[in-house]
Structure formats: structure tokens, C-alpha cells
C-alpha positions as CSV (number, residue, x, y, z in Angstrom):
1,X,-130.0,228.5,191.2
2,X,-126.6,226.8,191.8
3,X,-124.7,230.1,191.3
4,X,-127.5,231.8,194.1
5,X,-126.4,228.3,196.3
6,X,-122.7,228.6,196.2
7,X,-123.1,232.4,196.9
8,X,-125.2,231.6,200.3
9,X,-122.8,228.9,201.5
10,X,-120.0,231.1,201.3
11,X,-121.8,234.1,202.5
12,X,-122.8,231.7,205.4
13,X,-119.4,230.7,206.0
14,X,-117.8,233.7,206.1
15,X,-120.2,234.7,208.6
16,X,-120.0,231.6,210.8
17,X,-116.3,232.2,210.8
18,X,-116.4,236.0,212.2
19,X,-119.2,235.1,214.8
20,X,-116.6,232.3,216.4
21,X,-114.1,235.3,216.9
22,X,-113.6,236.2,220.4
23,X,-111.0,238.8,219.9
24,X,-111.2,241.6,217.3
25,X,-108.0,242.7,215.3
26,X,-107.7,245.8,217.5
27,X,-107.5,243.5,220.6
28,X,-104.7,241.1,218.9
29,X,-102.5,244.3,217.9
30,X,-103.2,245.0,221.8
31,X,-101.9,241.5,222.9
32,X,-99.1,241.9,220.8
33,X,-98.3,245.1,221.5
34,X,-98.1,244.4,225.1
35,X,-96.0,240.9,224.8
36,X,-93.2,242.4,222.2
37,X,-91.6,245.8,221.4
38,X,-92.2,246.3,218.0
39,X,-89.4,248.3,216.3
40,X,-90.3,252.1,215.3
41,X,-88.9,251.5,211.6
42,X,-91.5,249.0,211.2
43,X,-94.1,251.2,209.9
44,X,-95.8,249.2,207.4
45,X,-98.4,247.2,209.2
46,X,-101.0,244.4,207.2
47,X,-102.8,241.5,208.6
48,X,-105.0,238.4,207.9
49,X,-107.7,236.7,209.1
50,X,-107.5,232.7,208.6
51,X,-109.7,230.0,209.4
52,X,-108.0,226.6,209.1
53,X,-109.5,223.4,211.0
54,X,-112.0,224.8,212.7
55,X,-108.9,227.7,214.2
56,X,-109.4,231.0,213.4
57,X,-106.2,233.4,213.4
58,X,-105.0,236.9,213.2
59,X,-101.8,236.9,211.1
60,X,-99.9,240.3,211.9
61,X,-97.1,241.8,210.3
62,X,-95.2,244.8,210.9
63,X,-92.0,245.5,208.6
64,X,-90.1,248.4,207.1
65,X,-90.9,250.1,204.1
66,X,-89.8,249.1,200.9
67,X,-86.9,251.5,199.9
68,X,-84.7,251.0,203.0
69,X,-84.6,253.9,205.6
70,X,-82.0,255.9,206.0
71,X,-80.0,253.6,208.2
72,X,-79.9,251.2,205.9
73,X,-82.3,248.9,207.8
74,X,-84.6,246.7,206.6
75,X,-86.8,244.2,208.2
76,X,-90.3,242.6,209.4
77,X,-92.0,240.5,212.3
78,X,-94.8,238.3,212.0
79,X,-97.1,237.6,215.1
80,X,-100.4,235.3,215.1
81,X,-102.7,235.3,217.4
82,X,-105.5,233.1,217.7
83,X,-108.7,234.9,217.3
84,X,-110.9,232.2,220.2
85,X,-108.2,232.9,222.7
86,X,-106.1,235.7,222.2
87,X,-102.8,233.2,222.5
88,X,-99.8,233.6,220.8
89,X,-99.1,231.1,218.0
90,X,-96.2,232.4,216.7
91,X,-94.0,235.2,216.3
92,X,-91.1,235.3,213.7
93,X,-88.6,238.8,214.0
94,X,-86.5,239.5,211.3
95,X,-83.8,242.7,210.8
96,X,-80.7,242.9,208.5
97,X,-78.7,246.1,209.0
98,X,-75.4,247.1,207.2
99,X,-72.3,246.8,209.7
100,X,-68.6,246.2,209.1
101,X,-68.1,245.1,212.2
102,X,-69.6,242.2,214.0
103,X,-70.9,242.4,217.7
104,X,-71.2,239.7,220.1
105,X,-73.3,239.2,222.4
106,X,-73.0,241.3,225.4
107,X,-75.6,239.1,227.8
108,X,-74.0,236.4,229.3
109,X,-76.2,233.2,228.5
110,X,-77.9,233.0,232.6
111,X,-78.9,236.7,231.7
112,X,-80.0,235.3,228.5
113,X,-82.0,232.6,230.1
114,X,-83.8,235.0,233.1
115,X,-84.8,237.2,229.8
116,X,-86.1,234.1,228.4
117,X,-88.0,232.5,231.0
118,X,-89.5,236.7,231.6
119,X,-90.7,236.3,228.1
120,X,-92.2,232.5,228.1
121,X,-93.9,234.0,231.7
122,X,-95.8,236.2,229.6
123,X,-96.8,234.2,226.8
């Protein structure tokens, strides 16, 4: 009887937790989509639903395969998006590539700033 117990509660709760979603997976990957460019080498794609606190989440990722492609590029970004509201939480980008040379910047930081302030519009 306990065994048929715990099974119900967690049945229960896993239900309870799906019914609070307002926005399904496809409409994150939408959201994000629409906010970010994510980059065509980033063909792997995985994600997770969490519930913590009473928040429920979509945890997105998006990276590169695991042998490197052939530009020697690797890398992955992370988005989540709450699943009540359909805001960004967070977003971590990563990318290493293999270059001799190093680059600077080639924005000026006010140019970097308009592009920043663009972005936080959005969010």
C-alpha cells in the first residue's frame, strides 16, 4: 500500500507540475530563437524541464557535436526560459576556436553599448 502511495504522489506531482506550464517546449525554442542567433554548428540540441520552488523552467542547450567540426570549433549555449511566463532567465554562450592570431574588438564600446541596450529592449 505504501509503494501504491508513493507512486500516486509522484504521479500527482508530476502532473500538477505540467498543468502549471503556460508555455510548451516548442514555444520556449520559439522565444529563444527569436531573442538570439543561435550558431549553425550548434547542431546538437537537449533540454530539461525543472521545477524548483514552485518555478517551473525550460533548460535549453544547443552545442556542437562531440568530435569537433571541421573548423576546429567547438562550443554550446544554454538558455532557460521560464515555462509560467516565457521570460528569459538566463542564457550562457560559449565558443573556443583555434586561431594564431588574436582579434580585437572591432566595435567601439558606444556601438557596444546601443547593441546592448537593443538586446536588454528585447529581453
Amino acid at each position: 500500500m505504501k509503494k501504491l502511495m508513493t507512486l500516486f504522489l509522484i504521479v500527482s506531482t508530476f502532473f500538477v507540475a505540467f498543468a502549471q506550464t503556460n508555455i510548451d517546449l516548442q514555444k520556449a525554442i520559439e522565444i529563444v530563437r527569436s531573442t538570439f542567433e543561435i550558431p549553425a554548428s550548434f547542431t546538437n540540441f537537449t533540454f530539461n524541464y525543472e521545477t524548483f520552488s514552485h518555478n517551473n523552467n525550460w533548460s535549453l542547450r544547443w552545442s556542437t557535436p562531440q568530435q569537433q567540426n571541421q573548423n576546429n570549433e567547438s562550443g554550446n549555449m544554454s538558455v532557460t526560459v521560464s515555462a509560467s511566463t516565457g521570460e528569459i532567465m538566463n542564457m550562457y554562450f560559449w565558443r573556443e576556436t583555434n586561431q594564431s592570431e588574436i582579434n580585437l574588438p572591432v566595435i567601439s564600446r558606444d556601438q557596444a553599448r546601443i547593441i546592448a541596450t537593443g538586446l536588454l529592449k528585447r529581453l
